[in-house]
N, C-alpha and C positions, 0 to 999 in steps of 0.2 A: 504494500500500500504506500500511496507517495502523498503526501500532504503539501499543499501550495497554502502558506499564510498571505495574508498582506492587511495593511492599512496602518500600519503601525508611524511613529512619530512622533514631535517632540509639539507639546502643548502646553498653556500656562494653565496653573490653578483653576479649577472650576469648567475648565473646555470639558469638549468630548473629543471621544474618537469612536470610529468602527472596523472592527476588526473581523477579517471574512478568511473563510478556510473551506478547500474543496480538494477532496480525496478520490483519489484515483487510480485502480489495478489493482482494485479487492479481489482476491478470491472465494475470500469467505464474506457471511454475513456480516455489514457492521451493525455491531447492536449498543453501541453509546460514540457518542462521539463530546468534546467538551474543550476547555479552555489550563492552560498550569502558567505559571512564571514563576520568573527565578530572579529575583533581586541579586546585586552583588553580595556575593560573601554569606548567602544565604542558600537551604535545602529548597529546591522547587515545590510549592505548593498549588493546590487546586485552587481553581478560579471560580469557575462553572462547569455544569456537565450538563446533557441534556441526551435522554434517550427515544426510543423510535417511538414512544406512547407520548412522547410532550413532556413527561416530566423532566423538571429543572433541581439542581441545587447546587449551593452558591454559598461563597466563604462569605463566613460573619462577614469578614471587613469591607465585604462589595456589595452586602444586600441592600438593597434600594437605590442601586446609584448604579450598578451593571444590569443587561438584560441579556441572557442569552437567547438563540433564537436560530432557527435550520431546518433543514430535511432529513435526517438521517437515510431516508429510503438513496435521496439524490447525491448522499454525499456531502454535503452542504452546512456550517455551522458560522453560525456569524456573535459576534460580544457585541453590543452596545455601551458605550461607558461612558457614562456621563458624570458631571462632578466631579473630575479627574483631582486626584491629589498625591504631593508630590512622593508619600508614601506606595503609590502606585506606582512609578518608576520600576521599568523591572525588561527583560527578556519574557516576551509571551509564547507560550507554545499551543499550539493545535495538537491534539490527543484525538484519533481513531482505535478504537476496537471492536477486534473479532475474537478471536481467541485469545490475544495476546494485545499489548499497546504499540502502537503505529505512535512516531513523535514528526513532528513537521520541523524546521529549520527554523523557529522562533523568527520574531519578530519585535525589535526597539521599542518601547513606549517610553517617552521620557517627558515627566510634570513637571514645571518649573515653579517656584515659586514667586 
């Protein structure tokens, strides 16, 4: 499986961004697909995840201010973030699974304050 990030970027306090990911050369089913980042000097942590039924869920620190959102069937997952802060700075990854975790080539996000 081959994950394509994008939309990543460098925004002041309070911006948004959108961040889109589309997966390609399954051979297996994928049955979750989601969001991780990795701050400097920090363990990768979950973002979001979102499976083929619609449900979502979402670290403490991004509820109400991320949305996740996609197709699983199509491959497809997108973050919404809004209310960007500078504690979000970080390396994003796009996360596929089928049996196993698919990781994408991350993606900058960088908050300024």
């Amino acid at each position: 499986v081959q994950l394509q990030a994008s939309g990543g970027g460098l925004v002041q306090a309070g911006g948004s961004l959108r961040l889109s990911c589309s997966a390609s050369g399954a051979e297996f089913t994928i049955n979750g697909m989601g969001w991780y980042r990795q701050a400097p000097g920090k363990e990768r942590e979950l973002v979001a995840v979102l499976s083929p039924e619609g449900n979502t869920k979402y670290s403490d620190s991004v509820k109400g201010r991320f949305t996740i959102s996609g197709d699983i069937a199509k491959h497809t997952v997108y973050l919404q973030m809004n209310n960007l802060k500078p504690e979000d700075t970080a390396v994003y990854y796009c996360l596929a699974q089928d049996f196993r975790s698919h990781w994408g080539q991350g993606t900058q996000v960088t908050v300024s304050s």
